[in-house]
C-alpha positions as CSV (number, residue, x, y, z in Angstrom):
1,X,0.0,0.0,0.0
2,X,2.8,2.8,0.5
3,X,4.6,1.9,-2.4
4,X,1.2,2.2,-4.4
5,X,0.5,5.6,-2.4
6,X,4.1,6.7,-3.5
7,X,3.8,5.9,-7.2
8,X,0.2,8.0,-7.2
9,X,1.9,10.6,-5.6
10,X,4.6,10.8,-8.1
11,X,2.2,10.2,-11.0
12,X,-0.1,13.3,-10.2
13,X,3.1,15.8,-10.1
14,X,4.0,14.4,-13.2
15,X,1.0,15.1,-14.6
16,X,1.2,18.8,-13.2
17,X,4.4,19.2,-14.7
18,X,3.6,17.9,-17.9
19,X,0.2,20.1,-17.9
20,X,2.3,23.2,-17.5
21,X,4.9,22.4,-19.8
22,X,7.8,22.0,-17.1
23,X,8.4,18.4,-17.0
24,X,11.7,17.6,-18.0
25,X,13.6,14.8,-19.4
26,X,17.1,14.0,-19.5
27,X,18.0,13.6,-23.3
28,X,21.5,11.7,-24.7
29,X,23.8,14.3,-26.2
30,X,27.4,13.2,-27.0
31,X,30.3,16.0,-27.9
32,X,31.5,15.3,-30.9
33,X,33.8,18.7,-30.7
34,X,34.1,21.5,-28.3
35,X,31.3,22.8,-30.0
36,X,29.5,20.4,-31.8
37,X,27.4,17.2,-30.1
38,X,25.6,14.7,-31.9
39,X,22.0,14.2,-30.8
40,X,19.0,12.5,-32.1
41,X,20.9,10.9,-34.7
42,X,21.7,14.5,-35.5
43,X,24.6,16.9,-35.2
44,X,24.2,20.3,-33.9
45,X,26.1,23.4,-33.1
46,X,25.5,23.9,-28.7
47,X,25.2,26.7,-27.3
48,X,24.2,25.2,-24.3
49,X,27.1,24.4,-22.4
50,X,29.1,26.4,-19.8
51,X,32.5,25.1,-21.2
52,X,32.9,28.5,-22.2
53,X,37.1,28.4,-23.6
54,X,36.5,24.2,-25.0
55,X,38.8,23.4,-22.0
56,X,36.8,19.8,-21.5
57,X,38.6,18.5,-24.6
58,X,41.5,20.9,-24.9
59,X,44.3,18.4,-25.6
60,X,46.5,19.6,-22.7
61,X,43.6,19.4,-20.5
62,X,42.8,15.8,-21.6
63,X,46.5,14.9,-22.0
64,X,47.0,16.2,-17.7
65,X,44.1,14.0,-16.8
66,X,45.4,10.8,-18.3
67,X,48.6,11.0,-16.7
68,X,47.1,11.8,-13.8
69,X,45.2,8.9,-13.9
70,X,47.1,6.7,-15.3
71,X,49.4,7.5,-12.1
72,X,47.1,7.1,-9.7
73,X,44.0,5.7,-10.8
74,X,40.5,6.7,-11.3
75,X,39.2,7.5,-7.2
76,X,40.5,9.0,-4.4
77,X,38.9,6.4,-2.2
78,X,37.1,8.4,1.0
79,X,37.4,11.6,2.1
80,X,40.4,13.9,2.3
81,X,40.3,13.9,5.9
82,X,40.1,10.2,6.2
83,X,42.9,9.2,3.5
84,X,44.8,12.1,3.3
85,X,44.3,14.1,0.1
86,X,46.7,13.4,-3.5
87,X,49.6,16.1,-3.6
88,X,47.7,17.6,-6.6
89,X,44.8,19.3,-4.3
90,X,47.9,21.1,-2.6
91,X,48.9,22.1,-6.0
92,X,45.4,23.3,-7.1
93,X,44.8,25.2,-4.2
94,X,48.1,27.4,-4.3
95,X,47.1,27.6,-7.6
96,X,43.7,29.2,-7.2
97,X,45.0,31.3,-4.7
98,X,47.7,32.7,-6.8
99,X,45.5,33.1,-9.5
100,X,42.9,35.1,-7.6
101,X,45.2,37.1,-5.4
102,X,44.3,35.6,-2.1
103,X,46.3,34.1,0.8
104,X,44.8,30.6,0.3
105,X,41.9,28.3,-1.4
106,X,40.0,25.3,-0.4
107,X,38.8,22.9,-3.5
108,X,35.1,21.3,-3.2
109,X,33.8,18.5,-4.9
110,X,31.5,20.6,-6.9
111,X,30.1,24.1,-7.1
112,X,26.8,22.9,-5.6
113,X,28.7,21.2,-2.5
114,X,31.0,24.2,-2.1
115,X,27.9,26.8,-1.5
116,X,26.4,24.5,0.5
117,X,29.3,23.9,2.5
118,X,30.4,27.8,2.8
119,X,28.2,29.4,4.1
120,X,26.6,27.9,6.8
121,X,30.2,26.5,8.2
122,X,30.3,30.7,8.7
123,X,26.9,31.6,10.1
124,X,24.6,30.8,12.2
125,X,20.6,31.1,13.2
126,X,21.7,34.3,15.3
127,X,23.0,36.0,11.9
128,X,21.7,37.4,9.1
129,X,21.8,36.5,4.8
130,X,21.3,38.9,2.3
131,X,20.8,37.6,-0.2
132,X,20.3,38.9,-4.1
133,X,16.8,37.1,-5.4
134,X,18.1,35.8,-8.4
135,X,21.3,34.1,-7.3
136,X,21.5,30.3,-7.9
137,X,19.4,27.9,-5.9
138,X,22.6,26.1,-4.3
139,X,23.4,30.1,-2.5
140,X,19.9,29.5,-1.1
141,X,20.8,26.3,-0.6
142,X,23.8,27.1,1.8
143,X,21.4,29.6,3.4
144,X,18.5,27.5,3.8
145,X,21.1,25.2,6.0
146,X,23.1,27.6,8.0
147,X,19.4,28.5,9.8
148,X,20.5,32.3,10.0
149,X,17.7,35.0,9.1
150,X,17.3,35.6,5.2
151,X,16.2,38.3,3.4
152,X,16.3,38.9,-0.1
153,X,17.2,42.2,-2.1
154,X,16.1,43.4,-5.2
155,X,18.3,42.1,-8.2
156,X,21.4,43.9,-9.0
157,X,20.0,47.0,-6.7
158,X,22.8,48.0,-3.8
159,X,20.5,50.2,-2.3
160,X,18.0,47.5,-2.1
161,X,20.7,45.7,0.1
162,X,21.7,48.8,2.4
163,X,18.5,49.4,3.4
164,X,17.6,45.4,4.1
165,X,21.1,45.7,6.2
166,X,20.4,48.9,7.7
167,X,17.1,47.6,8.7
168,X,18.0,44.3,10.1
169,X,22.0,44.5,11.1
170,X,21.8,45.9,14.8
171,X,19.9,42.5,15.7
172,X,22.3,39.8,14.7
173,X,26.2,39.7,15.4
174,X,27.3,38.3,12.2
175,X,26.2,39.5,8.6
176,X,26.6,37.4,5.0
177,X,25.5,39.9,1.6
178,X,25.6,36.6,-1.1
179,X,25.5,37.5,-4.6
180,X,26.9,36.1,-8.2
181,X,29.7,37.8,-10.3
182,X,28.3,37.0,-13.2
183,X,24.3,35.7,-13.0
184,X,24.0,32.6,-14.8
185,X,20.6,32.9,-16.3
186,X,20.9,36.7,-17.4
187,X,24.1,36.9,-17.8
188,X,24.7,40.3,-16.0
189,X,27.4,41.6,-13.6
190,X,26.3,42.2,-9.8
191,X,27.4,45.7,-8.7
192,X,30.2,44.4,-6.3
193,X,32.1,47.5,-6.0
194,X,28.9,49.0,-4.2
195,X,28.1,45.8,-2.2
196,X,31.6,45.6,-1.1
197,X,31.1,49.4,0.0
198,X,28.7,48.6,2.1
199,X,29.7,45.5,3.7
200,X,33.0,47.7,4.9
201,X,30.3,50.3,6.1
202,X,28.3,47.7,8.2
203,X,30.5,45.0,9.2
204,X,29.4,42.6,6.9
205,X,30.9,39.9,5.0
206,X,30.9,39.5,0.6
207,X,30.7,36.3,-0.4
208,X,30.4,36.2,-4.4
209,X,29.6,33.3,-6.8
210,X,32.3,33.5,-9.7
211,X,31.0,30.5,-11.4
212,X,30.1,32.1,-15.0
213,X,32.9,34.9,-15.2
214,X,36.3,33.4,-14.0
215,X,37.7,32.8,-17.0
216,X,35.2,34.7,-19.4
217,X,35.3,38.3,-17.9
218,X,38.3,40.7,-17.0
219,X,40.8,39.4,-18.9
220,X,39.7,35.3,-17.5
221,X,40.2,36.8,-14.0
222,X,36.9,36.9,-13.2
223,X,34.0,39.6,-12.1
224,X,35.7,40.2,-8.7
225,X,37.9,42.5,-11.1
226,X,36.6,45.4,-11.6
227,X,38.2,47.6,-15.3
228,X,41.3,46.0,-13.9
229,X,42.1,46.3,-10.4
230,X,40.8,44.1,-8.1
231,X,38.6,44.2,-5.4
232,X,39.3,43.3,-1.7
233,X,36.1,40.9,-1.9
234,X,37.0,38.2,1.4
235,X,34.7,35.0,0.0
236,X,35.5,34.6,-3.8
237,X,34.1,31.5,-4.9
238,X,33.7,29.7,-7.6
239,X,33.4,26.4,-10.2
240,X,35.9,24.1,-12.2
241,X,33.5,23.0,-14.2
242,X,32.6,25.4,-16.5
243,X,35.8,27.8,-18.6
244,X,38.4,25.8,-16.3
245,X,37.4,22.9,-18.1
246,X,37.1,20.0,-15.4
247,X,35.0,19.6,-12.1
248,X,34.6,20.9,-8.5
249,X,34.1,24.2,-7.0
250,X,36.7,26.1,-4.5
251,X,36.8,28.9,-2.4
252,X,39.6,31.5,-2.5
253,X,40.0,33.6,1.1
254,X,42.4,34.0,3.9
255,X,44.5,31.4,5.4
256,X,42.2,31.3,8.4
257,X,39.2,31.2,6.7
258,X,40.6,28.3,4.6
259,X,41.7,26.5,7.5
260,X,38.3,27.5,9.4
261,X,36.2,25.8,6.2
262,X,38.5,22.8,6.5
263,X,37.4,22.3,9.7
264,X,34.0,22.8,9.4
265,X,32.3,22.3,5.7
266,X,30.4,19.3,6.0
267,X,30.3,18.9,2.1
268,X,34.2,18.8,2.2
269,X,34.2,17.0,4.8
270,X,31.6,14.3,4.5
271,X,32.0,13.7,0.7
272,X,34.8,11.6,-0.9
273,X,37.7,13.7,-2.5
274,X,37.6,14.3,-6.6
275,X,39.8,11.8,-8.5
276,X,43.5,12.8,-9.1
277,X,42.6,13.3,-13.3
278,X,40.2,15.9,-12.4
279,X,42.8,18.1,-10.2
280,X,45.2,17.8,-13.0
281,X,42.7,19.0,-15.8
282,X,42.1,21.6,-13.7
283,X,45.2,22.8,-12.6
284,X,46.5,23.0,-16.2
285,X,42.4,24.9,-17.0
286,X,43.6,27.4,-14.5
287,X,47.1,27.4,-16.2
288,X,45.4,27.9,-19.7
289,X,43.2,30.9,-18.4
290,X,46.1,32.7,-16.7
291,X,48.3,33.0,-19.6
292,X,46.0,32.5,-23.2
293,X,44.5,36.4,-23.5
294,X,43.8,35.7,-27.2
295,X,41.7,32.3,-25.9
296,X,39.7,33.9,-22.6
297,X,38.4,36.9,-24.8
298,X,36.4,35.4,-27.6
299,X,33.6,34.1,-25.5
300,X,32.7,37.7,-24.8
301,X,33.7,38.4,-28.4
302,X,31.1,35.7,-29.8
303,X,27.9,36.6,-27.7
304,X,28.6,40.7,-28.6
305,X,28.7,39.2,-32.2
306,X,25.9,37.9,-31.7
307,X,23.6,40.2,-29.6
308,X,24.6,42.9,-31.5
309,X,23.0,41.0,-35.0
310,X,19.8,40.4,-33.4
311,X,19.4,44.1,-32.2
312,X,20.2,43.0,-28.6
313,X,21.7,45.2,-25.8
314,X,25.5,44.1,-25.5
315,X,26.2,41.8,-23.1
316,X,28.1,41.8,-20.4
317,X,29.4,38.2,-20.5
318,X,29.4,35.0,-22.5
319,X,25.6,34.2,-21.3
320,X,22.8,36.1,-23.7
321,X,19.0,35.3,-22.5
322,X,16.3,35.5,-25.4
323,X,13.5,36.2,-22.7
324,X,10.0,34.2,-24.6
325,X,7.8,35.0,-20.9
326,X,6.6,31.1,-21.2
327,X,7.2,27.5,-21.0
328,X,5.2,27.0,-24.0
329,X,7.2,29.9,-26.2
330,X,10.5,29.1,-25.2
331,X,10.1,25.3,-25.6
332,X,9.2,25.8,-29.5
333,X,11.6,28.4,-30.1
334,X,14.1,25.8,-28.7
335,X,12.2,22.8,-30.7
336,X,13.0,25.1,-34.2
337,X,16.4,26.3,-33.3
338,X,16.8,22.4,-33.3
339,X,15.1,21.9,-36.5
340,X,17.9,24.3,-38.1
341,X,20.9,22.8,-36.6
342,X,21.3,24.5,-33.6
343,X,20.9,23.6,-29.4
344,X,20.1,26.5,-27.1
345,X,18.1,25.1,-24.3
346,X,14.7,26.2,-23.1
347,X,15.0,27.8,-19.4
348,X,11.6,27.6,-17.5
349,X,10.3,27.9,-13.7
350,X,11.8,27.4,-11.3
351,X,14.8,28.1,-12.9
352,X,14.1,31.2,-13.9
353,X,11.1,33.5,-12.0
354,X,7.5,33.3,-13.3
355,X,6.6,35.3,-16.3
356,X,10.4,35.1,-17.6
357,X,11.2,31.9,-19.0
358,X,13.6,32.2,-22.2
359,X,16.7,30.4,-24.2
360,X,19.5,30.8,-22.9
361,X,22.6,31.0,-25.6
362,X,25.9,30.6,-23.9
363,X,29.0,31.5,-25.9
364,X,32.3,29.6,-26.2
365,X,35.8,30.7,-27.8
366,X,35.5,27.6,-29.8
367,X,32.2,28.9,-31.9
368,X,33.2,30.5,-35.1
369,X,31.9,33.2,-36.3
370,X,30.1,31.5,-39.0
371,X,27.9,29.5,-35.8
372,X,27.3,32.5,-34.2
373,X,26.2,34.1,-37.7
374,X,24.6,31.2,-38.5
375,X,22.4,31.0,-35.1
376,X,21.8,34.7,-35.3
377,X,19.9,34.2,-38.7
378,X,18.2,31.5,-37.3
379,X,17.6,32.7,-34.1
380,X,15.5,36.0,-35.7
381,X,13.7,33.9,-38.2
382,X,12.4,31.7,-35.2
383,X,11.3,35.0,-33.3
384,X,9.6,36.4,-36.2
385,X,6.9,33.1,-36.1
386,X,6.2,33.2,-32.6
C-alpha cells in the first residue's frame, strides 16, 4: 500500500508538470567537438554548455588528466580527511589562490557542494543573509542550511541591500550579503564595488559566486575585477566545471578562513575527495586561463557578435538570455532552433522566476563566427513566427 501511495503521488506531479509544460527529461547528447554534439541521430552546433574556452577537450587538458590517472588511478577512495588528500589538491589550491590574489583556497567536490558547505560553516541562526533574489538555488541552498535569518534584495539594486542591512543588522552579530559575479541565467554583472562598499560600512561579510565569469570576464580573471584592479572581496568562490574545463568548486580567502572551512564544511568534509585526473585537468584549465589572452576573450567576443545582430543590448558576458515569458514559447523556439541545426536550451520555472522563462545562448571561444552568424539568422527567423 505505500509503495502504491508513492507511485500515485509521483504520477499526479508528473502530470502537473507535464500540464504546465515544465516536465523535464534528460535527453542523450554526446560531444562530438568542443562545439558540436551529436543528438537525435543529428549533429548540432551547442550553445548550451558552460564550457565556455573548450577546455573539456582541450588536448593539454585531456593529456594532464590521463597522466594523472594513469598514475594514480580513477578515485581517491574516501574523504580527504580520512585518507589524506593526492599532492595535486595542494597544487590546485596554491594555484587558485595565486591566480585570484588571495592568501589561500579550499577545493570542493562541486560548485553545488561548495555553497552548500560555505556558508553555513560561517553563520549561524543568530546572523543574518542577504541575499540577491536571483542568485542560484545552491546560495539559497547554503542559506537554507546555515538556519540564520534571510532576506532577499532586489536584483542587482545596492541600495536594495543597504536598506535590508540597515534595517535588520543591529539584531544579529554576524552578517553574509551573497551574490553572483556574473548571473548565470541573465548573464549580467552584480554591482560588487557597491556591495563591497557597504559590507565595509556595516561589518558585513561579501561572499560572491564567480562561477560564470572566471575565466570569461576581466581578462579570464573573473568579475571580482573590476576595469582592472581588483577588489578586496574576502569569499571569492567559484566552479571548475565550466571555462576551467574540469570539475569541483573552490573557495579563495584567507588562510584562516581556509583553515576554518576545512574544519568545518560538511560537504568537504563528509564527501569523498575528486579523483586525481580531475585536479590535474584543472590545474593545467587554471594554467590555460592565466596565460591564453587571445583564448579567454572570444567568448565575450562571440555573444557581442551575436547580440549585436539580433538588435540585442551588448552583453556583459558570455551568457545572452532571449527572454519568450513562457514555457510553452521558449520550448518551440528551442524545438525550431533544433530543426535548423542549432541547441540552445529552453529555461523555465523554477529556474528562472515566473513570467520570464527564455533560451539561454551561452558563448564559447571555440564557436566560429560563422555558428554565431549562422544561429543569429536563425535565431531572428524563429522569433519572427512566434
Amino acid at each position: 500500500m505505500t509503495v502504491d501511495s508513492l507511485n500515485r503521488f509521483a504520477a499526479q506531479k508528473l502530470e502537473q508538470l507535464t500540464a504546465t509544460s515544465l516536465h523535464r527529461k534528460l535527453v542523450p547528447t554526446r560531444a562530438l567537438t568542443a562545439g558540436v554534439v551529436h543528438r537525435d541521430d543529428r549533429e548540432l552546433v551547442s550553445f548550451a554548455s558552460n564550457d565556455y574556452l573548450g577546455l573539456c577537450r582541450h588536448r593539454e587538458t585531456t593529456a594532464a588528466n590521463l597522466a594523472a590517472t594513469r598514475a594514480a588511478g580513477t578515485g581517491s577512495g574516501a574523504s580527504r580527511h580520512v585518507t589524506g588528500e593526492h599532492p595535486l589538491y595542494g597544487k590546485l589550491e596554491r594555484a587558485l589562490a595565486a591566480f585570484k590574489g588571495t592568501e589561500d583556497a579550499v577545493v570542493f567536490g562541486s560548485g553545488y557542494l561548495a555553497n552548500i558547505g560555505i556558508v553555513p560553516a560561517l553563520i549561524g541562526r543568530d546572523d543574518l543573509i542577504v541575499i540577491d533574489e536571483l542568485c542560484h538555488s545552491c546560495l539559497y541552498a547554503g542559506a537554507t542550511l546555515a538556519r540564520a535569518k534571510v532576506v532577499t534584495f532586489e536584483h542587482n539594486d545596492a541600495s536594495s541591500a543597504a536598506a535590508l542591512i540597515d534595517r535588520h543588522r543591529a539584531n544579529h552579530p554576524r552578517c553574509l550579503i551573497l551574490t553572483e559575479g556574473v548571473f548565470s541565467m541573465d548573464g549580467d554583472r552584480a554591482p560588487l564595488r557597491d556591495l563591497l562598499d557597504i559590507a565595509a560600512r556595516t561589518d558585513a561579510w561579501l561572499m560572491v559566486d564567480d562561477a560564470h565569469g572566471v575565466g570569461v570576464v576581466e581578462n579570464g580573471r573573473g568579475s571580482v575585477i573590476d576595469n582592472g584592479r581588483p577588489l578586496a572581496i574576502p569569499l571569492q568562490m567559484g566552479t571548475l566545471s565550466k571555462a576551467v574545463g574540469a570539475y569541483g568548486g573552490y573557495l579563495c580567502t584567507s588562510r584562516d578562513v581556509a583553515d576554518l572551512i576545512r574544519n568545518r564544511a560538511r560537504s568537504l568534509i563528509y564527501t569523498t575527495a575528486l579523483p586525481p585526473g580531475v585536479l590535474a585537468a584543472a590545474l593545467k584549465g587554471i594554467e590555460i586561463i592565466a596565460s591564453d589572452a587571445e583564448l579567454v576573450a572570444k567568448p565575450l567576443e562571440n555573444a557581442q557578435r551575436f547580440a549585436a545582430l539580433c538588435a540585442l543590448p551588448p552583453p556583459q558576458s558570455a551568457i545572452v538570455p532571449i527572454l519568450l515569458e513562457t514555457p510553452e514559447r521558449a520550448l518551440e523556439a528551442s524545438r525550431q532552433l533544433e530543426q535548423q541545426g542549432y541547441l540552445a536550451v529552453a529555461i523555465r520555472p523554477p529556474t528562472v522566476p515566473e513570467g520570464t522563462a527564455r533560451l539561454r545562448c551561452a558563448f564559447s571561444a571555440t564557436h566560429t563566427l560563422e555558428q554565431v552568424e549562422g544561429l543569429a539568422a536563425a535565431m531572428t527567423q524563429v522569433l519572427a513566427t512566434l
